[in-house]
C-alpha positions in Angstrom: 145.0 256.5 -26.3 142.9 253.7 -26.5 142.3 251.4 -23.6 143.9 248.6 -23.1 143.2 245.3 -24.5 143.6 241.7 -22.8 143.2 238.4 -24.9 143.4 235.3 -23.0 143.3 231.9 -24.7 140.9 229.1 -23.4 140.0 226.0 -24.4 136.5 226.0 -24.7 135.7 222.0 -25.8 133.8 223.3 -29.2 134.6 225.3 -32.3 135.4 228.1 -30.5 138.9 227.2 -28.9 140.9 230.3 -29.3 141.5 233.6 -28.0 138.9 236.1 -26.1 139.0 239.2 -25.2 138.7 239.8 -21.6 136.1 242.2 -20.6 135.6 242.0 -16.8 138.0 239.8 -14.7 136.7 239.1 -11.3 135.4 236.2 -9.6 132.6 236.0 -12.4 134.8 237.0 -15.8 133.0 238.2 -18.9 135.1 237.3 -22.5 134.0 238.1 -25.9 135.0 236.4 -28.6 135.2 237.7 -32.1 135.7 235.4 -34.9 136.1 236.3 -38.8 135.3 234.0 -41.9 137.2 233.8 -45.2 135.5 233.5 -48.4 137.7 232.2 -51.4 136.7 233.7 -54.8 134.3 232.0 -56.6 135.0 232.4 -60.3 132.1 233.3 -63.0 130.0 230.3 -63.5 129.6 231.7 -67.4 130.4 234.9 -69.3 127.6 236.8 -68.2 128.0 236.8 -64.9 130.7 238.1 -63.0 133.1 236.3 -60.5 132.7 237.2 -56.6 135.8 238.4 -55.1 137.3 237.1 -51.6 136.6 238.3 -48.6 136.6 238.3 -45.0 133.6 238.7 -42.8 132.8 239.0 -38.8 130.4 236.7 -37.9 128.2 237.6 -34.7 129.9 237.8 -31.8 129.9 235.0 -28.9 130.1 235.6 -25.5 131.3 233.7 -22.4 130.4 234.1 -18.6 133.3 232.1 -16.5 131.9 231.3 -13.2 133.1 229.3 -10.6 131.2 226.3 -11.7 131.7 227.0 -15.2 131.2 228.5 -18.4 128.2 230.3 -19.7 128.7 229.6 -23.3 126.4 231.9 -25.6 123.9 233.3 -23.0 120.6 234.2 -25.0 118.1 234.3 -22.1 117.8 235.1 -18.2 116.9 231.9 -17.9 120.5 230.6 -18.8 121.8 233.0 -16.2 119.3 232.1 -13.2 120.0 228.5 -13.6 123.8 228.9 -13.0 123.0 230.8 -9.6 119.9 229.8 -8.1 121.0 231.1 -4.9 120.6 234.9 -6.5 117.5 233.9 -8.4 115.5 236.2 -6.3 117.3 239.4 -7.1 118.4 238.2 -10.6 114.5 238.7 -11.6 114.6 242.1 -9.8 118.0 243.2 -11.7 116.3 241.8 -14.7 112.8 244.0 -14.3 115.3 247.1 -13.7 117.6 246.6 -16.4 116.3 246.2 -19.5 119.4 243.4 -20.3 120.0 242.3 -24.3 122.4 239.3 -24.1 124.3 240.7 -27.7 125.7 244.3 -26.1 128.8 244.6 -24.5 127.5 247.2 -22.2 124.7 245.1 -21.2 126.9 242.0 -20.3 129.3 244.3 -18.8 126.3 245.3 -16.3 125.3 241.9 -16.1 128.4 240.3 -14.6 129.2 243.2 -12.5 125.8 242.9 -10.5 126.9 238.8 -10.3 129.9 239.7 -9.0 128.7 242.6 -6.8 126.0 240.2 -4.9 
């Protein structure tokens, strides 16, 4: 059986609004939020070529950091996550010299947050 799922709507002020699936929820909460695109068909623009069929496709995934000051919308670098605590910059660059962190991983983020919320 897989494990359960939460999704949790939020309002997030951008083109994001919607529903996120809740990966950690502590005092710092981790959410991940998948979003898919339709394509209509585009017919053949002449008889040689051939028309593209519709689709659907998963665009990268996005995710948020809920603190208690906030969101951390798209975190890319360390630098987005030391600014939010400047009080744990200190061991934030130690955890970040141990932990070799890439900001598009769910186990990464999961490792992340749980060391925020740890300290």
């Amino acid at each position: 059986m897989p494990p359960k799922q939460v999704l949790v709507l939020h309002d997030t002020s951008d083109d994001l609004n919607g529903y996120f699936f809740e990966l950690i929820s502590e005092k710092n909460t981790l959410y991940k939020k998948v979003k898919t695109k339709f394509t209509d068909v585009v017919p053949a623009p002449n008889s040689y070529a051939s028309e593209k069929s519709a689709n659907f496709r998963t665009l990268p995934l996005v995710y948020y950091i809920k603190t208690q000051k906030g969101f951390i919308k798209k975190p890319k670098r360390q630098k987005n996550i030391i600014n939010q605590f400047p009080d744990k910059k200190d061991s934030l660059n130690n955890f970040f010299k141990s932990n070799k962190i890439k900001f598009d991983k769910d186990e990464d983020l999961i490792k992340l947050v749980n060391f925020l919320n740890e300290n």
